[in-house]
Structure formats: structure tokens, C-alpha cells
VEXKEMAR-884173 format. One record per residue (C-alpha): residue number from 1; x, y, z. Coordinates in nm, 3 decimals, decimal comma. Layout:
# VEXKEMAR-884173
{node NUM; {X; Y; Z}} ...
END
This chain:
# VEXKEMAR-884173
{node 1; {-10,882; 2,056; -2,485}} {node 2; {-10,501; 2,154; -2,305}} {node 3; {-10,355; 1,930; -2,140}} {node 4; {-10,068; 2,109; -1,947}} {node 5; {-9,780; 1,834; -1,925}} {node 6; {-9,705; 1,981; -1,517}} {node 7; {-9,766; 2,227; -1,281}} {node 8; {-9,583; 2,269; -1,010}} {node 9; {-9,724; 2,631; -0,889}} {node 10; {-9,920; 2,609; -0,574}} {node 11; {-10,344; 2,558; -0,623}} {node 12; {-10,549; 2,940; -0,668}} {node 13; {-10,775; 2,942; -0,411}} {node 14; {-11,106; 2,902; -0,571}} {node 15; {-11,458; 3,068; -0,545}} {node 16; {-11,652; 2,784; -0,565}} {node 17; {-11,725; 2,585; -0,229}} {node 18; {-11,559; 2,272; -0,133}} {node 19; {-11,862; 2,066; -0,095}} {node 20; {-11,952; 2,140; -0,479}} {node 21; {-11,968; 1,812; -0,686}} {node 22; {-11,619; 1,749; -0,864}} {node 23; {-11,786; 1,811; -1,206}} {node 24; {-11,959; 2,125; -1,124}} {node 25; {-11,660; 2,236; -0,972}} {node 26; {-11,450; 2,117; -1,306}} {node 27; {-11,720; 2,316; -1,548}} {node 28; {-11,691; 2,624; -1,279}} {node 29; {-11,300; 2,641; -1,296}} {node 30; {-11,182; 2,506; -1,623}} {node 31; {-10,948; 2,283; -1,439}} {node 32; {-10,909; 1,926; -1,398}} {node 33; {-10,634; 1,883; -1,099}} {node 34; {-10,451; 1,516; -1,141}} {node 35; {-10,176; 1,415; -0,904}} {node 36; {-9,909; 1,181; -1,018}} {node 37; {-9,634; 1,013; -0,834}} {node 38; {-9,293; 1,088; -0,904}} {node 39; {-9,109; 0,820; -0,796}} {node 40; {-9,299; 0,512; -0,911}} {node 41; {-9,196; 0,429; -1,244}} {node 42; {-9,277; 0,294; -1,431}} {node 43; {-9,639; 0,324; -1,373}} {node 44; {-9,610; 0,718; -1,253}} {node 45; {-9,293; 0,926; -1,224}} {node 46; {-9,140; 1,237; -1,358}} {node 47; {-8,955; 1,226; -1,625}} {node 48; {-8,614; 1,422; -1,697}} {node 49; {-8,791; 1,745; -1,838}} {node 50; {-8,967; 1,729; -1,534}} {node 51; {-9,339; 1,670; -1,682}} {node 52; {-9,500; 1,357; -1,565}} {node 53; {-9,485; 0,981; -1,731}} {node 54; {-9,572; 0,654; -1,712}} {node 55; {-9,845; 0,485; -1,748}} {node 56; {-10,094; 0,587; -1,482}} {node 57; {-10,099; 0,998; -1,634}} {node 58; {-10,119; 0,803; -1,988}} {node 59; {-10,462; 0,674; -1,844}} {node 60; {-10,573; 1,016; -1,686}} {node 61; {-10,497; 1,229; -1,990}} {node 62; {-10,755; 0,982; -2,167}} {node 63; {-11,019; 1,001; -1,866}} {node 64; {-10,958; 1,430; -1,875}} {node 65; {-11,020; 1,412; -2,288}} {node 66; {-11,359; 1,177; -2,116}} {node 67; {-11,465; 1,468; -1,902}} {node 68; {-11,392; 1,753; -2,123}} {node 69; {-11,604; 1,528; -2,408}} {node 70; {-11,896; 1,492; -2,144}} {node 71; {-11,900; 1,817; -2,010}} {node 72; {-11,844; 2,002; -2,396}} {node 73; {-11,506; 2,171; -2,304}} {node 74; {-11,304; 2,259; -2,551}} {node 75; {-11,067; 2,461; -2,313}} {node 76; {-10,989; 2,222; -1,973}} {node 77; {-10,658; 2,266; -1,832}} {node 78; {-10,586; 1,936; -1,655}} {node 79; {-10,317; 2,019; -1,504}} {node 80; {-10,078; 1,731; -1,307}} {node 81; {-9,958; 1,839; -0,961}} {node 82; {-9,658; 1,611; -0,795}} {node 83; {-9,732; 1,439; -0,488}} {node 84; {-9,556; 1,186; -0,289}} {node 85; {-9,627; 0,872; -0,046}} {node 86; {-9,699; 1,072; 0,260}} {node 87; {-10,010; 1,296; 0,117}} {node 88; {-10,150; 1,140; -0,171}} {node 89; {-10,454; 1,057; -0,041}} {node 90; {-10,509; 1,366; 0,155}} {node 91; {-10,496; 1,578; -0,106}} {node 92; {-10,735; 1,399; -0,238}} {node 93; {-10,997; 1,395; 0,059}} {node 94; {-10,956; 1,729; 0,112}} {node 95; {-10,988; 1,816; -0,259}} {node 96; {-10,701; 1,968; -0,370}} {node 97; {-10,661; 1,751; -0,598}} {node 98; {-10,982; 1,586; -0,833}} {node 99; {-10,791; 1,209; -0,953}} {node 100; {-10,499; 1,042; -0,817}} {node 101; {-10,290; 0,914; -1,144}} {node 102; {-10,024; 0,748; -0,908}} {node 103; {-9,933; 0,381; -0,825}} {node 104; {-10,212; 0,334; -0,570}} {node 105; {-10,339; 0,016; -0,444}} {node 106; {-10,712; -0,062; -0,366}} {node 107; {-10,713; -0,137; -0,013}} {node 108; {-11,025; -0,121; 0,226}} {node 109; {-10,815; 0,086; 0,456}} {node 110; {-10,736; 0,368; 0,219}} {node 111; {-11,128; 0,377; 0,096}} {node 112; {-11,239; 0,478; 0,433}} {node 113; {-11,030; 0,810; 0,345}} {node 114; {-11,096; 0,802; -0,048}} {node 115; {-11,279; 0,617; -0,328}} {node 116; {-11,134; 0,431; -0,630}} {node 117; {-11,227; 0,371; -0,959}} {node 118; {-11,236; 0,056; -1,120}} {node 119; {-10,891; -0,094; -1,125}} {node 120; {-10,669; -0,009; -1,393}} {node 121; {-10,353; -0,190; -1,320}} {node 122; {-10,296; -0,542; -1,179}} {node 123; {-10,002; -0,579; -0,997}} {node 124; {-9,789; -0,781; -0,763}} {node 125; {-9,476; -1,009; -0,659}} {node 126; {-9,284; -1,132; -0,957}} {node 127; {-8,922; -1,236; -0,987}} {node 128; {-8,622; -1,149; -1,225}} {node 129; {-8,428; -1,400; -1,361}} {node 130; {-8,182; -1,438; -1,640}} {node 131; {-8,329; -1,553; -1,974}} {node 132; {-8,309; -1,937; -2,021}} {node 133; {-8,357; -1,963; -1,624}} {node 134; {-8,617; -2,151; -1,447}} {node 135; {-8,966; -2,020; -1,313}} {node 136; {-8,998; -2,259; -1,101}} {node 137; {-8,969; -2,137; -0,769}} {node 138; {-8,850; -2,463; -0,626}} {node 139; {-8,511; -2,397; -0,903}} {node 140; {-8,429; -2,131; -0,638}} {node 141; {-8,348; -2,384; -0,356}} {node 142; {-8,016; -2,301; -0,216}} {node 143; {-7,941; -2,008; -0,419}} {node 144; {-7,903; -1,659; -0,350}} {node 145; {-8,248; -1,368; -0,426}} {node 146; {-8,268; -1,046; -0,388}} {node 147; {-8,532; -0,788; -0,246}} {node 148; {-8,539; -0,421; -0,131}} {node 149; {-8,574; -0,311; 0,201}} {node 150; {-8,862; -0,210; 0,347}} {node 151; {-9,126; -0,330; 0,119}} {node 152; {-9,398; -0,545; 0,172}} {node 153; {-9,225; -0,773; -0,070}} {node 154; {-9,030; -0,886; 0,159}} {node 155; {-9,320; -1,020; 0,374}} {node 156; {-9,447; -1,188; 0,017}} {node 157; {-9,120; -1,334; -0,089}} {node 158; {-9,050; -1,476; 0,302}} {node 159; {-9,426; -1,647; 0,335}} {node 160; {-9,417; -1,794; -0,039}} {node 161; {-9,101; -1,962; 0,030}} {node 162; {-9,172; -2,122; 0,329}} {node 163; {-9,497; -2,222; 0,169}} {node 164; {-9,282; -2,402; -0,100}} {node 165; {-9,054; -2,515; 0,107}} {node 166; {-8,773; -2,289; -0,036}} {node 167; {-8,473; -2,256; 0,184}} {node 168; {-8,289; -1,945; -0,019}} {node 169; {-7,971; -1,696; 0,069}} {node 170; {-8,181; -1,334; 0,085}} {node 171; {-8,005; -1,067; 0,018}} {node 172; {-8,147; -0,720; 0,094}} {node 173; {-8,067; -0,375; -0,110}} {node 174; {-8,100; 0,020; 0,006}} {node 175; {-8,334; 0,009; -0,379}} {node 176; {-8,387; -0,131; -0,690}} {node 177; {-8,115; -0,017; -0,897}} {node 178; {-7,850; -0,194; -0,626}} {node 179; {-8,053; -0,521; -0,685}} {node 180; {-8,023; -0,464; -1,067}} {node 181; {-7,647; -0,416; -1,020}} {node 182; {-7,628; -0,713; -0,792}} {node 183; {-7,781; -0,892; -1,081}} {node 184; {-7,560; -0,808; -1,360}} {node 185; {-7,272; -0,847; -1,168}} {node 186; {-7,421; -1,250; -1,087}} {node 187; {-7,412; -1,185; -0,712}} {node 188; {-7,763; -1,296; -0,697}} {node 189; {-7,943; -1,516; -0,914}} {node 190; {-8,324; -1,383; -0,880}} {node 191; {-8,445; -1,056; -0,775}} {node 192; {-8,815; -1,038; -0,636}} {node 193; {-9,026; -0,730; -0,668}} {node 194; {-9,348; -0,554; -0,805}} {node 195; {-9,396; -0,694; -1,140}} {node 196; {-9,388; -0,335; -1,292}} {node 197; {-9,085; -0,272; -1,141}} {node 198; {-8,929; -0,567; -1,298}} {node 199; {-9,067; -0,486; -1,634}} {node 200; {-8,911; -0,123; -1,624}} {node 201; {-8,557; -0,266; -1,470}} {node 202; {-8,581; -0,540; -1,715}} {node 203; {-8,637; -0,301; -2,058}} {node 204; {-8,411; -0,061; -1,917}} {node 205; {-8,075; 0,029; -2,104}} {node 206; {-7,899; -0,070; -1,863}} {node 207; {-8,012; -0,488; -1,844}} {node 208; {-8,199; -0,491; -2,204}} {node 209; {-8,186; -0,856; -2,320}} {node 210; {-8,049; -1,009; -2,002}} {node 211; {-8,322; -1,090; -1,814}} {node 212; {-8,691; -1,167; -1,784}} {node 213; {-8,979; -1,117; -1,565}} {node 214; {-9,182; -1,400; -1,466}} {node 215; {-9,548; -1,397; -1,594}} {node 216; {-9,683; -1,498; -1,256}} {node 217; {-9,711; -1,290; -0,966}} {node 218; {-9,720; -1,403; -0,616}} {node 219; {-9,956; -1,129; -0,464}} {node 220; {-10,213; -0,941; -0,619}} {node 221; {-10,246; -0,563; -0,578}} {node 222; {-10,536; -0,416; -0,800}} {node 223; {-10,466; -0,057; -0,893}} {node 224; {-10,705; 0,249; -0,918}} {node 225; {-10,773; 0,611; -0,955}} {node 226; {-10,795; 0,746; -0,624}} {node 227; {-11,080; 1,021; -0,629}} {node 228; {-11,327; 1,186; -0,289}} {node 229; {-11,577; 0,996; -0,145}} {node 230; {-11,943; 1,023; -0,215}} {node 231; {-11,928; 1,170; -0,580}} {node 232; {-12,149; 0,898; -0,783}} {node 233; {-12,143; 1,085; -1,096}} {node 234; {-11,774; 1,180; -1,112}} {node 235; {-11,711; 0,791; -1,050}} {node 236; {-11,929; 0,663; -1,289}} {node 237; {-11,825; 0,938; -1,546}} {node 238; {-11,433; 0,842; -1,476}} {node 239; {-11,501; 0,395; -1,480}} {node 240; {-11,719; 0,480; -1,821}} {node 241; {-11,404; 0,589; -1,974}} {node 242; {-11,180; 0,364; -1,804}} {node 243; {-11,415; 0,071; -1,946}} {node 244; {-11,411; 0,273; -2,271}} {node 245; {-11,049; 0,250; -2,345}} {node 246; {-11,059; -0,117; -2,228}} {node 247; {-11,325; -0,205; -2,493}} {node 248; {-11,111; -0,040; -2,786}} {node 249; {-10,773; -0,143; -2,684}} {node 250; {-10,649; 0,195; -2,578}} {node 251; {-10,523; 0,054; -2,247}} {node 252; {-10,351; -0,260; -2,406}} {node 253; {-10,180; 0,064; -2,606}} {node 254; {-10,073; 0,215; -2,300}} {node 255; {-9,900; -0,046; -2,137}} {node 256; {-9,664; -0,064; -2,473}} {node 257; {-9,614; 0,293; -2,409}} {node 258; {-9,522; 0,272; -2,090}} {node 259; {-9,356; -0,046; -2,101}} {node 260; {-9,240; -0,104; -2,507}} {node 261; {-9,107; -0,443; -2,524}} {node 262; {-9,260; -0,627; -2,217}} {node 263; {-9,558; -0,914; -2,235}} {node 264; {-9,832; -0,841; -1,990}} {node 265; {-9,856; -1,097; -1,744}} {node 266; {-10,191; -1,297; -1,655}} {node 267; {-10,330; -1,069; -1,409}} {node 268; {-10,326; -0,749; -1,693}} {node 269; {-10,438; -1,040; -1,954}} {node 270; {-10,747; -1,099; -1,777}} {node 271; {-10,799; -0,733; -1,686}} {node 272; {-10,804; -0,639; -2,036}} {node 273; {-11,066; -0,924; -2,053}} {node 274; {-11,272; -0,865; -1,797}} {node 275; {-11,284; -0,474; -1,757}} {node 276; {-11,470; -0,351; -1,998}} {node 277; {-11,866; -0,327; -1,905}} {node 278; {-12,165; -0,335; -2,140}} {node 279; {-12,295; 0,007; -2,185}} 
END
């Protein structure tokens, strides 16, 4: 099988008619169309060669090998197309593209538009701390967190403190990277984000062996392919693998990859556990 690290040339229009079944179609074309996200490392970006990374595409090139195993293809081209925040999931209902390999959440909104596989990522609210600090939240009383505009951790970091009774100084950065400054230079003493977020900051040259990410999260945001609605078999055919690689330890493999260095927290722990499913 090919894998073709990225394509960024626009889709060929193909013969075969939309409503085809995404298999059929795959067998018909010789392609295997995966979008990927990228701008959300470190679980899917684009990396500075321009081909994609993290560790969502880590998890589709093992469902494409899947496919081209089940469908005896020696020749698929799965071939990654970028896509961003605003048409993700459109390209996906309107099938331009076969599996979302992006940083997408499993929400009951988005599957009236698209389906999901099983999740493959557990993630949520954590926090960023210096090593030897406190997790306990209530250690944060009167001192001075960070979060980034405009995210719904924001909302998450505002309710848990008042639920804790935390009175904190919030401080609020244009992204991540000014939080991560803000950090090094002690402005702030905690910076709250998505766990994976923290991980990558956290590992990154930049902070390596400064901080630590909390092993708890404070939400929790499963994580799935995104793939068209009312395909049974290309489901079942994609969450076979998924479980697959979760029985063998592929996906505890991945997350090293994507993240070397970093401890999965509780929510990944039990994934691992609980994902795979008897044959």
C-alpha cells in the first residue's frame, strides 16, 4: 500500500456516484481521502515539510493499512487533504473527503451532520504547573492562571473555580505560546488548557523539564474519526481496526509518538482499557 504523506492538489472529479458506499467507492478509485487539521497539534497539524503529523494521521495511516488489508489492495493512495475549523465536517457530509483525522470532538450536534467512530482520544481541561507545584486546585487561591481567549476553556476553568470556591487573578492570552511565555517568565503560576495542548507545550524545547501537566482533567471531550452518515460497513470496518490497535498496544505506541516523554492521564488510561471489543 502508498501512503502519500500530503496532497494539497484539488479532488479529480470522479466517475463513480456520490451515493456509492465509501468502500465501493475506495475499491472503484484507489483512493482513500483523509483530512487532517493543521493547526491542532499536537493531535493533528502540519509539520515543517508541510506533510501532516500528530497523532490523529498516526491513527488513520493504521485504519487506511485496515482497509487496504480488507479490501486486498496492494496499491491505495490515501492521500491527506488539509482542512480547517470552518469546513471539516462539510467536507465530510458532502464526501469529499472519506475520514476526518483531525482533533474532533463527539458532540450530538455535529452527528446530526456526520458520524464518528469509536473515540480515539480522551481529552479535556488540565492545568500547567511548575514541577514540585501543587495539584490541588484549592493551592491556586489568590494566585494568578492563565487561559486563551476564546475557548471553551475559559467557560471550564470559570465554573470549576467557583465550584471550589477558588477566587484566582485570570489572565487571558491572544494563544498558547503567549501563555507558555507568561509562564516561563513567572507572570502566572498555572496555565489551564486542553490536556494535549499542555502535553505538547510542556515537552516542547522551549519549557522541557519545567513544568508538568496535571493527570486530571476537568472536562471530558471524547475524540473520533469523523466519517458520512449512514455507512454501517465503512464504520464497523474503521472501529474494527481502531479496537484492533487498542488490543495490541499500537495506540499506547502512538501517543509516545506523538507525545515522547508525557504520561497519559486517566481518561487515555482507561481508554486503552476499555476500547478494545471482543471480536
Amino acid at each position: 500500500m502508498r501512503i502519500f504523506a500530503l496532497s494539497l492538489l484539488a479532488s479529480l472529479a470522479l466517475a463513480v456516484p456520490a451515493t456509492a458506499q465509501t468502500l465501493e467507492r475506495i475499491k472503484q478509485t484507489g483512493e482513500l481521502k483523509l483530512g487532517f487539521r493543521t493547526d491542532a497539534a499536537p493531535l493533528s497539524f502540519m509539520d515543517v515539510d508541510g506533510a501532516p503529523a500528530g497523532y490523529s494521521p498516526l491513527v488513520c495511516a493504521g485504519v487506511a493499512q485496515a482497509i487496504a488489508n480488507k479490501l486486498e489492495m496492494t496499491d491505495l493512495a490515501a492521500t491527506f487533504i488539509p482542512v480547517d475549523t470552518t469546513n471539516r465536517f462539510e467536507l465530510v457530509a458532502n464526501g469529499e473527503i472519506d475520514l476526518l483525522c483531525g482533533a474532533a470532538t463527539i458532540t450530538q450536534s455535529r452527528r446530526e451532520l456526520v458520524d464518528f467512530s469509536v473515540p480515539v482520544y480522551v481529552d479535556g481541561t488540565a492545568v500547567l504547573l511548575p514541577k514540585g507545584a501543587s495539584d490541588d486546585l484549592k493551592d491556586l487561591v489568590g494566585k494568578r492562571v492563565g487561559v486563551r481567549l476564546g475557548t471553551t476553556t475559559l467557560e471550564a476553568l470559570e465554573n470549576t473555580m467557583e465550584a471550589a470556591g477558588v477566587t484566582a487573578d485570570v489572565f487571558k492570552f491572544d494563544d498558547h505560546k503567549a501563555g507558555l511565555a507568561a509562564m516561563q517568565r513567572n507572570e502566572i503560576d498555572a496555565y489551564f488548557a486542553d490536556q494535549s495542548i499542555l502535553f505538547y507545550l510542556a515537552f516542547s524545547e522551549q519549557a522541557k523539564d519545567m513544568f508538568k501537566v496535571s493527570g486530571s482533567i476537568l472536562t471530558i471531550e471524547k475524540q473520533g474519526l469523523a466519517m458520512a452518515r449512514g455507512d454501517a460497513d465503512f464504520r464497523l470496518l474503521v472501529d474494527s481496526a481502531i479496537s484492533d490497535m487498542f488490543e495490541d498496544g499500537t495506540m499506547e505506541d502512538l501517543f509516545q509518538r506523538a507525545l515522547p516523554g508525557a504520561s497519559p492521564g486517566l481518561g487515555i488510561q482507561a481508554m486503552n482499557i476499555m476500547s478494545p471489543t471482543i471480536p
